[in-house]
C-alpha positions as CSV (number, residue, x, y, z in Angstrom):
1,X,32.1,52.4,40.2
2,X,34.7,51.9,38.1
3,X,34.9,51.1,34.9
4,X,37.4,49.3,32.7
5,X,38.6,50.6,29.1
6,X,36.7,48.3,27.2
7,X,33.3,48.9,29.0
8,X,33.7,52.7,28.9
9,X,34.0,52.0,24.7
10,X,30.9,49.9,25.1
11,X,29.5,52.5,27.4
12,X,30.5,55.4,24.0
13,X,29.1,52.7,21.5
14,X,26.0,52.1,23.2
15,X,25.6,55.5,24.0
16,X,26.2,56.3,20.2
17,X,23.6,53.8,19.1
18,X,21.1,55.5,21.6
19,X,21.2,59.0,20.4
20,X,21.9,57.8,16.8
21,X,18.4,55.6,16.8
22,X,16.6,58.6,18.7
23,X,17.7,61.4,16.0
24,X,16.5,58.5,13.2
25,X,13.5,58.4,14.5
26,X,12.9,62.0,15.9
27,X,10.5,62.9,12.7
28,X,7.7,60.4,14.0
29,X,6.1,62.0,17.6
30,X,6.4,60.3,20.8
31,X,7.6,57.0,18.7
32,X,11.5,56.4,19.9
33,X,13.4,53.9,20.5
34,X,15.2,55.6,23.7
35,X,12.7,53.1,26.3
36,X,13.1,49.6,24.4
37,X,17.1,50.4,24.5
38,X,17.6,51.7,27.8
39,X,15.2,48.7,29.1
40,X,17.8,46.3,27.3
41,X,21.3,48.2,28.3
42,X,20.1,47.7,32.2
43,X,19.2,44.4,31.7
44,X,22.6,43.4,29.7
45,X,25.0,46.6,30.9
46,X,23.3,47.4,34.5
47,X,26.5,48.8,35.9
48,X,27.3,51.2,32.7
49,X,23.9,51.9,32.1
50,X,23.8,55.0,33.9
51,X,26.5,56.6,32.5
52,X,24.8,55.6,29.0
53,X,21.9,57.9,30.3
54,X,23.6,61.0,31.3
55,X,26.1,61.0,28.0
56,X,22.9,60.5,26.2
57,X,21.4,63.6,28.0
58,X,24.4,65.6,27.4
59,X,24.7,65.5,23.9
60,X,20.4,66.3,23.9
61,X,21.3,69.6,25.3
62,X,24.4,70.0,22.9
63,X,22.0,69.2,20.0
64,X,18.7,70.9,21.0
65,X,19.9,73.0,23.8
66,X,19.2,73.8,27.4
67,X,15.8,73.8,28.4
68,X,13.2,73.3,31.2
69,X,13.1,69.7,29.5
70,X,16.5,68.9,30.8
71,X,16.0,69.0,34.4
72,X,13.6,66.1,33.4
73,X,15.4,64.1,31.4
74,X,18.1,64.3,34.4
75,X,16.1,61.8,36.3
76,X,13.1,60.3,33.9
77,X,15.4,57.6,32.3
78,X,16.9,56.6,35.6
79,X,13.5,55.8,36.9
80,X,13.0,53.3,33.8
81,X,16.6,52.4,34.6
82,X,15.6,51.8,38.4
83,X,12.0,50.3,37.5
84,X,13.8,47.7,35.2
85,X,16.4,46.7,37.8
86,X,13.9,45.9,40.3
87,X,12.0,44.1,38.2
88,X,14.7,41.9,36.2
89,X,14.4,38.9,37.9
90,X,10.9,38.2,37.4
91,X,11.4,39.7,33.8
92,X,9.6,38.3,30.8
93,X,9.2,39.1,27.1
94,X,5.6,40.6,28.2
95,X,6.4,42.3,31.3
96,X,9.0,44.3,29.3
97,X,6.3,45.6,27.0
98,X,3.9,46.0,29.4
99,X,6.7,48.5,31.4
100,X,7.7,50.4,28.0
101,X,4.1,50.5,27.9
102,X,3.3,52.1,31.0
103,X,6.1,54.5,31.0
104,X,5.5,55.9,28.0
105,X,1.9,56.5,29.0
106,X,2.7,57.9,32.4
107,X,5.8,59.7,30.8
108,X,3.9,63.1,31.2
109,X,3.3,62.9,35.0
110,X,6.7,62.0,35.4
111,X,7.7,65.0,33.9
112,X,5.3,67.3,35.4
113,X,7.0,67.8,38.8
114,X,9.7,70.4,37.3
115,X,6.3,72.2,36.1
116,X,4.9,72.1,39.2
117,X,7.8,73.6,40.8
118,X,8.1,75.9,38.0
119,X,4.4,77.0,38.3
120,X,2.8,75.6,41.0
121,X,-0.4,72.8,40.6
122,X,-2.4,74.9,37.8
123,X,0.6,74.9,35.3
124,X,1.6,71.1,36.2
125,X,-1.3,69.8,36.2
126,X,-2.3,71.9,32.7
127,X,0.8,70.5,31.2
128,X,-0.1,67.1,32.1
129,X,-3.3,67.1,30.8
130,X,-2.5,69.0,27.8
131,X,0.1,66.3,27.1
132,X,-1.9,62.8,27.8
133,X,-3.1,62.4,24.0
134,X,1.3,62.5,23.4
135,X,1.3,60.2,26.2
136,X,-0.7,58.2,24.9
137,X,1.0,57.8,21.6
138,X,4.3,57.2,23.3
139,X,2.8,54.5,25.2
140,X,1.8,52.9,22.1
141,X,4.8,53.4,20.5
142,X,6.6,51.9,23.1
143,X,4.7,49.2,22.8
144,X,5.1,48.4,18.7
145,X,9.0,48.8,19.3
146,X,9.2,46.8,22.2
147,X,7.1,43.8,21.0
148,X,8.9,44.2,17.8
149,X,12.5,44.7,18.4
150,X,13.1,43.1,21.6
151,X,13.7,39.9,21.3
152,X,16.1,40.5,18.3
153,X,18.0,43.0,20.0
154,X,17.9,40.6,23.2
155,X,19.8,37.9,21.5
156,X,22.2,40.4,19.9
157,X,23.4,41.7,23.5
158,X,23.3,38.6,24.8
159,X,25.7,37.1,22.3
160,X,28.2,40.6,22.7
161,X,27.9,40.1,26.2
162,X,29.1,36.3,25.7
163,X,31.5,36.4,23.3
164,X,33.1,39.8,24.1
165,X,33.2,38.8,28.0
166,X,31.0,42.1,29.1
């Protein structure tokens, strides 16, 4: 894939935005905006998306450092990435929330392989259900920012992607 100067700016731009909205809103648990944009780069930006999600993990670790969640985050956000691409033709106002939705609630088991391997059953499956009232909350939150901010920010990157010729 091969990208021309003006997306990979795009590509740095969006990528800035991302990081920039998760820092804002990092003071509020399990309430970010990472899902609702991601969802709306692959629907708008499919073929830069995800390098959008691995510039966005790279500067996590430069900010917060390496940890066990980076081996995580390494393939989470390109299964939202590959759930909304397989679901983009049939895609709807309400199916996008419904998706945010459901990731953020099944964020947790997602995540809980790298335990598993880390610890074997007892510590994944401890870590999962230690988590599911997070989970919980993230679902919710995805929710709230989807329903609220989607449509706005749909009609934003469709008229970039119009007027710019992206």
């Amino acid at each position: 894939m091969k990208l021309k100067t003006r997306e990979l700016v795009l590509a740095a731009m969006l990528s800035a935005l991302l990081i920039a909205a998760k820092q804002a809103m990092s003071f509020i648990p399990n309430f970010e905006p990472v899902t609702l944009l991601l969802i709306l780069y692959t629907l708008h930006f499919p073929r830069m998306t995800p390098l959008i999600i691995y510039v966005f993990v790279a500067v996590q670790v430069l900010l917060y450092g390496f940890n066990v969640w980076v081996y995580m985050y390494l393939y989470i956000w390109i299964i939202l990435y590959a759930v909304v691409r397989l679901l983009a033709r049939w895609g709807s106002y309400l199916l996008w929330i419904i998706v945010a939705t459901v990731y953020g609630m099944l964020f947790g088991l997602l995540c809980s392989p790298v335990y598993l391997f880390i610890g074997g059953w007892s510590m994944g499956l401890s870590w999962f259900i230690a988590g599911i009232p997070y989970d919980i909350m993230h679902g919710i939150g995805n929710a709230i920012m989807v329903a609220v901010l989607f449509i706005p920010l749909d009609k934003i990157f469709t008229r970039l992607k119009t007027t710019k010729g992206y």
